[in-house]
ROFINU-336981 format. One record per residue: x negated, z negated, y negated of N, C-alpha, C in turn. Coordinates in steps of 0.1 Angstrom, whole numbers, plus 2048, in hexadecimal, padded with zeros to 3 digits. Example, Ala and Ser with C-alpha at 12.3 -4.5 7.8 and 13.67 -1.06 7.14 Angstrom:
// ROFINU-336981
 n_px n_pz n_py ca_px ca_pz ca_py c_px c_pz c_py
  77C  7B2  839   785   7B2   82D  77C  7B2  821
  780  7B9  816   777   7B9   80B  77F  7B1  800
This chain:
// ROFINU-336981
 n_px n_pz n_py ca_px ca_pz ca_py c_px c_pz c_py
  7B5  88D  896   7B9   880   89B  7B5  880  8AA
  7B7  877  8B0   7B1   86F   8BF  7BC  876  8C9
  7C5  875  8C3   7D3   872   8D0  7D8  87F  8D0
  7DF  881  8DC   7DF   88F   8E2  7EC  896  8D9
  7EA  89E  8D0   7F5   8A3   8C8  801  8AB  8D4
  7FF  8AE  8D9   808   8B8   8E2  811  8AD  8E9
  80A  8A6  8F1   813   8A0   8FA  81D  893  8ED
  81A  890  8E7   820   883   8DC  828  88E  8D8
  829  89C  8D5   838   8A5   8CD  840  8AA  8D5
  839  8A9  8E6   847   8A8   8F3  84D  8A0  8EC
  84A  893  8EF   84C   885   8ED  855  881  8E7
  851  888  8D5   85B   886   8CD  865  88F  8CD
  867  899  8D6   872   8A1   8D2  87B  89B  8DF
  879  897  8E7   87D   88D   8F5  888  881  8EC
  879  87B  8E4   884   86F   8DA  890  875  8D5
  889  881  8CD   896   883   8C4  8A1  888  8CA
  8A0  890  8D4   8AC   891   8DD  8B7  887  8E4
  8AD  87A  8E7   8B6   874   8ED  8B6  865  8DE
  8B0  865  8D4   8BA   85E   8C9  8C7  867  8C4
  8C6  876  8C3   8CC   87B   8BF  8E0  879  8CB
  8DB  877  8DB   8E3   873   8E3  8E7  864  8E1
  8E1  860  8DC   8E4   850   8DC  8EE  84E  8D0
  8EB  857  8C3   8F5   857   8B8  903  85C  8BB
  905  863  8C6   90E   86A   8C4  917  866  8CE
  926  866  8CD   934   85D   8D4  935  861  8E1
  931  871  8E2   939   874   8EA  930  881  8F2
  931  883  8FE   92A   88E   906  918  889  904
  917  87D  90B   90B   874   90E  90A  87D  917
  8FB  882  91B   8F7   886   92A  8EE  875  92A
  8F4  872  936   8ED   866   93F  8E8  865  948
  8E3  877  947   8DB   877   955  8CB  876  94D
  8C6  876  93F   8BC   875   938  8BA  86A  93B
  8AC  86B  93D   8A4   85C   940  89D  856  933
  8A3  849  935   899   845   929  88B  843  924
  885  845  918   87E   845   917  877  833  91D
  863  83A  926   85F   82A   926  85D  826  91A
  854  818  920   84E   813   911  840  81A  90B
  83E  81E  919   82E   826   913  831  832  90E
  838  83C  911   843   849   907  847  83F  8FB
  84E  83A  8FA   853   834   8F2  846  830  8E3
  83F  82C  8E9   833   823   8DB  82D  835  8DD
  82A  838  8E6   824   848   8E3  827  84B  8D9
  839  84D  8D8   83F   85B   8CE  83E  852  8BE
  83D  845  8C2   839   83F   8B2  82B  83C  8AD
  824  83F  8B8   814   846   8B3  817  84F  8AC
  81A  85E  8B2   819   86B   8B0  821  86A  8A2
  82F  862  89F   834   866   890  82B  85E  886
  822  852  88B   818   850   883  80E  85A  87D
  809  85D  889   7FF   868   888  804  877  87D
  80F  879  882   815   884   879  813  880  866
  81A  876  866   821   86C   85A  80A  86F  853
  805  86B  85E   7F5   867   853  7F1  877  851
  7F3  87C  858   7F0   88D   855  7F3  88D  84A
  800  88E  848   806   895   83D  803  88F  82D
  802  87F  834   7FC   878   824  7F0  87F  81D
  7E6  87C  82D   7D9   886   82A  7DB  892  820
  7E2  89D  823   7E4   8A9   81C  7E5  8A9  814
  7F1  89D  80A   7F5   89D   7FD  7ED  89A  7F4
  7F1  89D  7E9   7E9   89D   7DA  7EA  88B  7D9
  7F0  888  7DA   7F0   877   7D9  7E8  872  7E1
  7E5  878  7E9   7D9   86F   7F4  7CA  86F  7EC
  7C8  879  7E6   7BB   876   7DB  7BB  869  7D3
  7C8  865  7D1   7C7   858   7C8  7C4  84E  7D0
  7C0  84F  7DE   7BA   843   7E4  7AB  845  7EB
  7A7  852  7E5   79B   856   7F0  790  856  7E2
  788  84A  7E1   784   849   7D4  776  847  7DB
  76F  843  7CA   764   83D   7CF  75C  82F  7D0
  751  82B  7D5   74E   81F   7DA  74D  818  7CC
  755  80E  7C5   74E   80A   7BC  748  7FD  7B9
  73B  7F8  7AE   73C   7EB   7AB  745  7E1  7A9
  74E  7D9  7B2   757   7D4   7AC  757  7C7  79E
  74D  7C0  79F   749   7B8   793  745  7C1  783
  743  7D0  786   740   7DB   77A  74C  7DE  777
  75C  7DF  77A   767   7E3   77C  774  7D7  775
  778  7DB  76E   785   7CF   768  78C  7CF  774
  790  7C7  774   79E   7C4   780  7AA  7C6  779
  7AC  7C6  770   7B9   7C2   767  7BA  7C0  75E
  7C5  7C3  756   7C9   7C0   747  7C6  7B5  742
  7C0  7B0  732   7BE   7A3   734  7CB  793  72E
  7C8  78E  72D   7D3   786   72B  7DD  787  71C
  7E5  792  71A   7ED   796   713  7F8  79E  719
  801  799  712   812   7A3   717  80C  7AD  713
  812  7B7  721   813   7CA   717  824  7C9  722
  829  7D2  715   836   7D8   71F  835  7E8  718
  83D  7F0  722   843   7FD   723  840  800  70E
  847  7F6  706   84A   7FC   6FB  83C  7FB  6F1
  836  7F5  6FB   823   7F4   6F1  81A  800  6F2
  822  806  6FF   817   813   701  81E  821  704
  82A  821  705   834   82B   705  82D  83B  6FD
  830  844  700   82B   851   6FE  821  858  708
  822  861  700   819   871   70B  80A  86A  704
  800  86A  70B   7F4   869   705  7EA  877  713
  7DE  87A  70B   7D2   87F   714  7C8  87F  714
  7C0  87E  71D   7B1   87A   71C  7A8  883  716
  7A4  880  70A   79D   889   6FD  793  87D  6F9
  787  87A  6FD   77E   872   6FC  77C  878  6ED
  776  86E  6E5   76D   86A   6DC  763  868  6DF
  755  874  6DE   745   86D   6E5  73E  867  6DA
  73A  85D  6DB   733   854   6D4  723  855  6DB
  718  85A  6D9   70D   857   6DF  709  849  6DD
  70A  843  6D0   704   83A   6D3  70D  82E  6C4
  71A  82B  6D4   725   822   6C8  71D  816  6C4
  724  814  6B9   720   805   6B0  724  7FA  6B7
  72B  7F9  6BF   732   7EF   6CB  732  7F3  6D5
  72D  7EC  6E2   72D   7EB   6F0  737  7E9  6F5
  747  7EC  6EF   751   7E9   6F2  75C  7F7  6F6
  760  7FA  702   766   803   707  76F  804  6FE
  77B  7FA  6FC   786   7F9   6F3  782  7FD  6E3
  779  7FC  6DF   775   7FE   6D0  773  810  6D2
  774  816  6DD   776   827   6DD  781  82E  6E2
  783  835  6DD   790   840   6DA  78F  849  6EB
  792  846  6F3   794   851   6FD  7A2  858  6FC
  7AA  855  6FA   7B9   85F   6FA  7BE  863  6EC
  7C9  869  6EE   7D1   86F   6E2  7D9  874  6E3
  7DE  86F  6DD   7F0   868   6DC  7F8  879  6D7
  7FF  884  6E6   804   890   6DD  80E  88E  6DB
  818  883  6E3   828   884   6E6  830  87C  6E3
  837  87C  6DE   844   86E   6E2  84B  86D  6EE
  84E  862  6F5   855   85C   702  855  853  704
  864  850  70B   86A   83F   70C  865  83E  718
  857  846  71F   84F   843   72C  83C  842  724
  837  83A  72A   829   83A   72A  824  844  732
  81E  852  72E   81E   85B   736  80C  85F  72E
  805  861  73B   7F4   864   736  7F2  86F  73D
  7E5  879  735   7E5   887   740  7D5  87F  73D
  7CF  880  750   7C0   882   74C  7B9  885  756
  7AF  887  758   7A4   88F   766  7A6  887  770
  7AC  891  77A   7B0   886   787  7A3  87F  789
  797  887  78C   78D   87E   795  78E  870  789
  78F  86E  781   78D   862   778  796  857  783
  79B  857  78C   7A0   849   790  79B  84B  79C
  793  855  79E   78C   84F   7B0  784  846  7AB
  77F  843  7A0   772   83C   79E  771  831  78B
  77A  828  791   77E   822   784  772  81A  77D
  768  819  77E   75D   818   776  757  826  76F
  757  831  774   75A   83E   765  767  83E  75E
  774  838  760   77C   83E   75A  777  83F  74B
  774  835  744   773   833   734  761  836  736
  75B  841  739   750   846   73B  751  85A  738
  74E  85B  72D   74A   867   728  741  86A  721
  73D  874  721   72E   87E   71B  732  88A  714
  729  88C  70D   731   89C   708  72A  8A6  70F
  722  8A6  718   723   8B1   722  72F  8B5  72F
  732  8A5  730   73E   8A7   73B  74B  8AE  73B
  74F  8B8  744   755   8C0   741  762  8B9  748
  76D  8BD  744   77B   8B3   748  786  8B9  74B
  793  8BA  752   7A2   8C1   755  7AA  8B6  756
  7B4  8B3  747   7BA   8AC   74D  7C7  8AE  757
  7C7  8AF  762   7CE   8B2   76D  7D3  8AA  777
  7D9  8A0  76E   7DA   890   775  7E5  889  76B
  7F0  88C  76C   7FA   885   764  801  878  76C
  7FD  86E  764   805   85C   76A  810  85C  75E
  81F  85F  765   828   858   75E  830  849  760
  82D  841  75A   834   836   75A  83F  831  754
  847  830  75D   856   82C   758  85D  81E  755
  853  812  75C   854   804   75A  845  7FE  75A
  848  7FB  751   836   7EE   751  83F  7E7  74A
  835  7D8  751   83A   7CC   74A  82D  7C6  74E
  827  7C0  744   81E   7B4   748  81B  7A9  73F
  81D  7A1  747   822   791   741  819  786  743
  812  780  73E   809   773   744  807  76B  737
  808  760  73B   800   754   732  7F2  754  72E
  7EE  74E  726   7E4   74D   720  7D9  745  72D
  7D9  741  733   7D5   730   73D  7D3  73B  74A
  7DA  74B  749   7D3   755   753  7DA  74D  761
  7E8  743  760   7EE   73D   770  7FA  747  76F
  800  744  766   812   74F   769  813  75C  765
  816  762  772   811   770   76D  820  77A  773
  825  784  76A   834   78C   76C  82D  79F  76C
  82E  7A4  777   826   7B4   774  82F  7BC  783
  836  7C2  777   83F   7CF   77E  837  7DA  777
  83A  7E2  784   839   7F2   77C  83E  7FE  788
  844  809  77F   846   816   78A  83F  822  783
  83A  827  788   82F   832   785  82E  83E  790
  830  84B  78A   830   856   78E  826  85F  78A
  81F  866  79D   811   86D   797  818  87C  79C
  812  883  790   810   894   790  801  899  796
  7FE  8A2  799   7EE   8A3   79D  7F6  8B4  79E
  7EA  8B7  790   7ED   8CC   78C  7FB  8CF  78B
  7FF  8C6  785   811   8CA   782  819  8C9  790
  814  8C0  79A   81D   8C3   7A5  81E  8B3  7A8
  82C  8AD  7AE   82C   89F   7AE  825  89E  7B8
  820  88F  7B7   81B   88D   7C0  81D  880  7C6
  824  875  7C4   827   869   7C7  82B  861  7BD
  830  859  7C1   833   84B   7B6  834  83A  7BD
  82C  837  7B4   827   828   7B5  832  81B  7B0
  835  80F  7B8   838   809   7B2  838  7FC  7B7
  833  7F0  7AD   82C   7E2   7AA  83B  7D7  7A4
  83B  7CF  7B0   840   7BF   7A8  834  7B2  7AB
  82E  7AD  7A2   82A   7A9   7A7  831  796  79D
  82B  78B  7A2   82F   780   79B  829  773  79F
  826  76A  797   81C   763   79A  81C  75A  793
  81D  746  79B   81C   73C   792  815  737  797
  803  738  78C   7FB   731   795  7F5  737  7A3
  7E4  730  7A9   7DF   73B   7B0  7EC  73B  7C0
  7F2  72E  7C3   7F8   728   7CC  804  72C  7CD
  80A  735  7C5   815   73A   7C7  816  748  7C1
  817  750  7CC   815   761   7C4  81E  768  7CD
  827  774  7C6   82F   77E   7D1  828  789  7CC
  825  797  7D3   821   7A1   7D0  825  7AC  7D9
  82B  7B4  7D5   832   7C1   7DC  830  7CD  7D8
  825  7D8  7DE   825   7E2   7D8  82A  7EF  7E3
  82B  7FB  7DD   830   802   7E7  82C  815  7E0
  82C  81A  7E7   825   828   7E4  82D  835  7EA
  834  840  7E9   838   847   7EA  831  855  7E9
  82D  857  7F9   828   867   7F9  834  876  7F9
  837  875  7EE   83D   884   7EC  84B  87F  7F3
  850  873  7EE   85C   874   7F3  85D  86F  805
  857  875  80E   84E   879   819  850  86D  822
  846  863  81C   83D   855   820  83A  84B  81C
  840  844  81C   837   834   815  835  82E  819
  82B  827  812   821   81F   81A  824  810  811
  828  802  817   82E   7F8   80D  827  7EA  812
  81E  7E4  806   816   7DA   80B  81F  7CA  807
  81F  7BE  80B   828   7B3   807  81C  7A9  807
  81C  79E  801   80F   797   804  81E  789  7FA
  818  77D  7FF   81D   773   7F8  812  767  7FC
  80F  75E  7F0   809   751   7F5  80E  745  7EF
  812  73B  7F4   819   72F   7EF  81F  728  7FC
  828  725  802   827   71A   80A  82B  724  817
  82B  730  813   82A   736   820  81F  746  819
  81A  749  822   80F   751   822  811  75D  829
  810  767  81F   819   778   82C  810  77F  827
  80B  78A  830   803   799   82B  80F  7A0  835
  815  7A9  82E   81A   7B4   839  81A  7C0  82F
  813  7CC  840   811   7DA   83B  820  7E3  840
  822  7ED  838   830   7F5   840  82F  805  83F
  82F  80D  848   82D   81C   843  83E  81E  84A
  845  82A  83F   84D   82B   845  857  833  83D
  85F  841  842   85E   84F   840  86B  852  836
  86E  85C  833   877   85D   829  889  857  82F
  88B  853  838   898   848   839  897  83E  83B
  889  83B  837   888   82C   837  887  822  846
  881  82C  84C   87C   828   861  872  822  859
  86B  819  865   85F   816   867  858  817  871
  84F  821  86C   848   828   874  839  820  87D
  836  816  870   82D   80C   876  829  800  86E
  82C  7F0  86F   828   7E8   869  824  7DD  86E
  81E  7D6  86A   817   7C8   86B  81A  7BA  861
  81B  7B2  869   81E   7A5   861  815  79A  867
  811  78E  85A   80B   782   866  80E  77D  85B
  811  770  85D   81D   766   850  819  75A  857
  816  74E  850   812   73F   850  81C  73A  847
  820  72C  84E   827   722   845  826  714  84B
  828  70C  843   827   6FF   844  838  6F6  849
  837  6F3  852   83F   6EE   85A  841  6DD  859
  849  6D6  850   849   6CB   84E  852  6C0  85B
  857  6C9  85F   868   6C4   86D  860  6B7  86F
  864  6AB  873   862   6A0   87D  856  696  872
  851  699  863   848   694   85D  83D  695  862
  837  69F  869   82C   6A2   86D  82B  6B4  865
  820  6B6  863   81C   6C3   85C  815  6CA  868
  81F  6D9  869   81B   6E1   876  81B  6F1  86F
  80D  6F2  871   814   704   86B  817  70E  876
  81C  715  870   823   71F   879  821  72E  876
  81B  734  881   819   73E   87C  81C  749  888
  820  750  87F   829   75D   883  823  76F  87F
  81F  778  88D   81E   782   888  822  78A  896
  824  799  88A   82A   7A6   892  829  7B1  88D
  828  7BA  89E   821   7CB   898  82A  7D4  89F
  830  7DD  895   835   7E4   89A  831  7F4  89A
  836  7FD  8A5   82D   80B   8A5  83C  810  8AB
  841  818  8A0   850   81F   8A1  85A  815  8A9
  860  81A  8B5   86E   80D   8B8  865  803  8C5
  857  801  8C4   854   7F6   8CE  84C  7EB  8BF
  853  7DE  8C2   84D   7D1   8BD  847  7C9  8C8
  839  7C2  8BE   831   7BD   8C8  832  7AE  8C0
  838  7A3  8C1   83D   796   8BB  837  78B  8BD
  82D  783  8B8   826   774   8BD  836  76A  8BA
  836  762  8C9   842   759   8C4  83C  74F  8D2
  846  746  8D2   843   737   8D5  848  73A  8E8
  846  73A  8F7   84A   739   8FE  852  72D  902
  85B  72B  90F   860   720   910  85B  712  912
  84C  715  912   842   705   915  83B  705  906
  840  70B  8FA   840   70C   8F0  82D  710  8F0
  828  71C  8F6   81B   726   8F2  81E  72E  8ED
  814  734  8E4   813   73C   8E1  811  74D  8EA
  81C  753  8E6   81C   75E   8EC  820  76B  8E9
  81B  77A  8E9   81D   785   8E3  826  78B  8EE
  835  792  8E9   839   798   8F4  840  7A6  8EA
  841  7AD  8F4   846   7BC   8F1  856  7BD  8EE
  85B  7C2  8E6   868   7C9   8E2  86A  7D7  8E5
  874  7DD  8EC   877   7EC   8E8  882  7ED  8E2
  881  7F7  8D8   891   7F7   8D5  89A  7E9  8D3
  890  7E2  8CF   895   7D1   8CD  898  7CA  8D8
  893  7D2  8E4   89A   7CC   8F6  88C  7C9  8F5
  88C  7BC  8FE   884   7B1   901  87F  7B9  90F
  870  7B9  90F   86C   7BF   91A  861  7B6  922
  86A  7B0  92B   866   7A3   934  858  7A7  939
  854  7B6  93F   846   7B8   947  83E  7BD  940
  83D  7BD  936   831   7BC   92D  826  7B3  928
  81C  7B4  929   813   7AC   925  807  7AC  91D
  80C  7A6  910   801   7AD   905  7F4  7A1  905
  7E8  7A8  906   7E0   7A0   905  7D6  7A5  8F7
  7D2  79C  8EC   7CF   79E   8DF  7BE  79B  8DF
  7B9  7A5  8DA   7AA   7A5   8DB  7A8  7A2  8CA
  79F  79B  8C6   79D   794   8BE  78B  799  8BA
  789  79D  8AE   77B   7A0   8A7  774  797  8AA
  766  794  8AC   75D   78C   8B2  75C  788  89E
  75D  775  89F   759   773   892  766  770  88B
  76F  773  891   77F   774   888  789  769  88E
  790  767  886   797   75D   888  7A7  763  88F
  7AE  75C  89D   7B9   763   89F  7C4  761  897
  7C5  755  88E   7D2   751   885  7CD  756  878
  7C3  75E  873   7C0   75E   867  7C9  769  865
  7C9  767  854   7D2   76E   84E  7CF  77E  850
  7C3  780  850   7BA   78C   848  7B9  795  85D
  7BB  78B  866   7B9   792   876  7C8  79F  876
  7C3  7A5  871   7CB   7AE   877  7CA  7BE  87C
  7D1  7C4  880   7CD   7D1   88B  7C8  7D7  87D
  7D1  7DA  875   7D2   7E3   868  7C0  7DB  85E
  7BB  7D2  862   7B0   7CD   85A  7A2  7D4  868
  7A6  7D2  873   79D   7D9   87A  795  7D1  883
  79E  7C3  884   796   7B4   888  79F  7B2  891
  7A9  7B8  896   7B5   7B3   8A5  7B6  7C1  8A7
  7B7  7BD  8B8   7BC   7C7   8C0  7C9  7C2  8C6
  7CF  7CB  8CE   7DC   7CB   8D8  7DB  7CF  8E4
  7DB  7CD  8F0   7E1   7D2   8FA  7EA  7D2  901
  7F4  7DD  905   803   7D6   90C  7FC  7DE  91A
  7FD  7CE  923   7FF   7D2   931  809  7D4  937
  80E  7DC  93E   81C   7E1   949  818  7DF  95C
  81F  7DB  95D   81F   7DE   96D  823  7E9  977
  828  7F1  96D   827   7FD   971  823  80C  967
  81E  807  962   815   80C   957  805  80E  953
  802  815  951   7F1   811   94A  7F6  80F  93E
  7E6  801  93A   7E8   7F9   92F  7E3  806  922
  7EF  7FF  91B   7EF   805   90A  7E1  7FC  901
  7DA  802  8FC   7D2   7FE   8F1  7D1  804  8E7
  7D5  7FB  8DB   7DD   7FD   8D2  7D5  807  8C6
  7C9  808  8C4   7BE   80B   8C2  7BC  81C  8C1
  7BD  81D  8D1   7BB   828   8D3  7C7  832  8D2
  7D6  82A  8D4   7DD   830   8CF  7E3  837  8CA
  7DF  831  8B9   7E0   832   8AC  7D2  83D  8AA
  7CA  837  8AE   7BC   841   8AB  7BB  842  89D
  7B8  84F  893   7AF   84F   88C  7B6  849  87D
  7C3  84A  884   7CF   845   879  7CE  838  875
  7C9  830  87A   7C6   824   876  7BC  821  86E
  7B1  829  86A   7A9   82B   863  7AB  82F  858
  7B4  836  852   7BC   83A   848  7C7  833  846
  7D3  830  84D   7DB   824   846  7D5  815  842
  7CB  811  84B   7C5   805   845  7BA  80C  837
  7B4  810  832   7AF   814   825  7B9  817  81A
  7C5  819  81D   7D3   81B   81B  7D6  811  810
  7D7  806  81F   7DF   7F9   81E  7D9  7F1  813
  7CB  7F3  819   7BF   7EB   80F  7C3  7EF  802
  7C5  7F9  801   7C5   7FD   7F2  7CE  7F7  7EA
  7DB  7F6  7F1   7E7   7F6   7EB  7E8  7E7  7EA
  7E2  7DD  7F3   7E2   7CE   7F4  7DA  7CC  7E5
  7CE  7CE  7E4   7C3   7D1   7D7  7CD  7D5  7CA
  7D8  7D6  7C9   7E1   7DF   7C1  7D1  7EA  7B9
  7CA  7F3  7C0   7C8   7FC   7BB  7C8  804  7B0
  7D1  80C  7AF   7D7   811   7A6  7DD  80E  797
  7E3  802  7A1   7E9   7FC   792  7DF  7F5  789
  7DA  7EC  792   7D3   7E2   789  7C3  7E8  783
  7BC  7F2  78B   7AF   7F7   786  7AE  805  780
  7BC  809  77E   7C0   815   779  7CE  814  773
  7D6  816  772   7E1   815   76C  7E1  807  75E
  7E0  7FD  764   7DC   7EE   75B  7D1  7F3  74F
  7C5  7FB  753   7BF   7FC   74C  7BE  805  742
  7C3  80F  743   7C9   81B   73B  7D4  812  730
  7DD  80D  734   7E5   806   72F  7E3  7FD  726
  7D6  7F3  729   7CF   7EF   71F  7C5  7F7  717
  7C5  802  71B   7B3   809   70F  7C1  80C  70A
  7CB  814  70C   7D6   818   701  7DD  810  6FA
  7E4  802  6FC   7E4   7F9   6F4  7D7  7FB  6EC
  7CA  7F4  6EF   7C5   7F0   6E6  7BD  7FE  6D9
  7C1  80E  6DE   7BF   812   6D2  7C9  815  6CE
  7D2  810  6D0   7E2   810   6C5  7DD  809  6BE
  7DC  7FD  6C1   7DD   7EF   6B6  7CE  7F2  6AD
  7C2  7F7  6B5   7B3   7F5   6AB  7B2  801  6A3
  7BF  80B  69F   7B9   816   69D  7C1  815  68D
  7D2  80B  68E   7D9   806   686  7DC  80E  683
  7E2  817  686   7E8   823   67C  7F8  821  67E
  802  824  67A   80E   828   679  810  82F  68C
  80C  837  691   80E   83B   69F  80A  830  6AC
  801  827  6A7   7F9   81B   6AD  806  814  6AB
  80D  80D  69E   811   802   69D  820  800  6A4
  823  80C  6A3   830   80F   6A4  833  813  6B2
  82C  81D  6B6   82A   826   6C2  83D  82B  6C6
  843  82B  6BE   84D   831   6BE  84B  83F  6BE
């Protein structure tokens, strides 16, 4: 990473000393100075920076370091039929059937798994690398050699849509193993009437550790927000920019609202008293009057667009102090941003679920039902 590891773990042990004085009733030393705001956004760099390390390390972080693929070659999604938990329930494992040269061009018309278990969980063992690159998943040869060492247990699927492909209902929680050791768990609400009105909330859990939680809604108000943030549920770092339609006075005014946070400093766009537009700094939720953020903006990009944001790689930040040198936000964060935004991306894309998890779920539906046997029909 960019940023100076040594001086950011003074920093944070400085924080934790004096939150640890702040919790407590009695025998305050008040001769401790408080932390500034540039310490301050520092030590919530540095638990950033720590927080992406460690994702880095884990076995779950392979489920997002995949490869480049055709997206038009690639299903997006289950297609327009209910599946729930009780359509695809059991232990199944990826034991390809090689066909050189099948009678149908049809992925679904071939046998990749097999069904060893009973469970009131949808649970699949198959080759981890098979989800870095979801155009091989349903891609085997009989030379290819295979481990399945990649267990997805699922404990809720629900997927619901109409025929007309507008109202659409899809929960799921899902838990990955990677070589018998956990490795995270996933979990999807999403809901949708029509392209004009959609909520979607997913959220990811490294080892208990870290998660990383994406929110997106579109209908008469418009949100993308990203959230990383550690096993008591801090937030370590997030972003929001939210549009809505403002009818007050019979005039149509939108309004739009965004905010970034980097551990206990917020940086908030809100209205000044001659009613402009203006970014100002929070610490610790205290209003910090001598600050002055000035927002750099991607050549090409729009400043109210939805898609401008630090985490997309198209806005910048800077907090000026007057008795300070200016913070840029950028450099900050450093290389960490490069990794939570490919993150974010993923998780906004529902990734996982929808080009892997959805699709397993349908090739296993559909050789339950094309294969008609008694284990197919029933899957009890």
């Amino acid at each position: 990473m960019k940023r100076n590891a040594s001086v950011g773990c003074i920093l944070l042990v400085l924080g934790v000393l004096l939150g640890s004085c702040e919790k407590s009733n009695e025998n305050v030393d008040s001769t401790i100075e408080p932390l500034s705001l540039a310490e301050t956004i520092d030590v919530g760099a540095y638990e950033i920076d720590e927080a992406v390390k460690a994702i880095e390390s884990s076995k779950a972080y392979g489920l997002f370091v995949r490869e480049a693929t055709n997206k038009s070659a690639v299903e997006d999604d289950a297609p327009g039929i209910n599946i729930y938990l009780d359509d695809i329930k059991g232990v199944y494992e990826y034991a390809p059937e090689v066909e050189e040269a099948p009678a149908q061009n049809n992925v679904a018309c071939q046998s990749f798994f097999q069904r060893i278990d009973d469970s009131d969980w949808f649970i699949i063992h198959l080759p981890f690398e098979k989800v870095k690159e979801p155009s091989q998943l349903f891609k085997h040869s009989s030379e290819e050699a295979f481990v399945n060492n990649l267990m997805i247990s699922t404990s809720e699927f629900v997927y619901e849509i109409d025929k007309r492909l507008l109202w659409h209902n899809y929960h799921l929680a899902t838990r990955f193993d990677v070589d018998e050791e956990y490795a995270g768990e996933l979990w999807v609400d999403e809901e949708s009437n029509g392209l004009f009105d959609a909520k979607t909330s997913s959220k990811f859990g490294f080892t208990d550790d870290h998660f990383i939680v994406v929110d997106t809604q579109f209908g008469d108000t418009i949100k993308v927000g990203y959230r990383l943030e550690n096993a008591e549920a801090d937030t370590l770092f997030s972003e929001m920019v939210a549009f809505s339609l403002n009818l007050l006075g019979g005039n149509p005014n939108l309004q739009f609202e965004y905010e970034i946070q980097v551990g206990d400093v917020r940086i908030v766009k809100t209205l000044d008293e001659e009613n402009q537009l203006v970014y100002v700094v929070y610490k610790n939720d205290e209003l910090r009057e001598d600050a002055v953020v000035q927002v750099i903006i991607s050549e090409g990009e729009t400043p109210t667009s939805v898609n401008c944001l630090f985490m997309n790689k198209n806005r910048d930040l800077q907090i000026m102090l007057s008795d300070e040198p200016p913070i840029l936000l950028s450099d900050l964060i450093g290389d960490s941003q490069e990794v939570l935004s490919s993150l974010f991306d993923s998780m906004k894309e529902l990734y996982l679920s929808k080009k892997v998890i959805n699709r397993l779920a349908w090739q296993i539906y559909i050789e339950n039902n094309y294969n008609g046997d008694e284990e197919g029909e029933g899957s009890d």
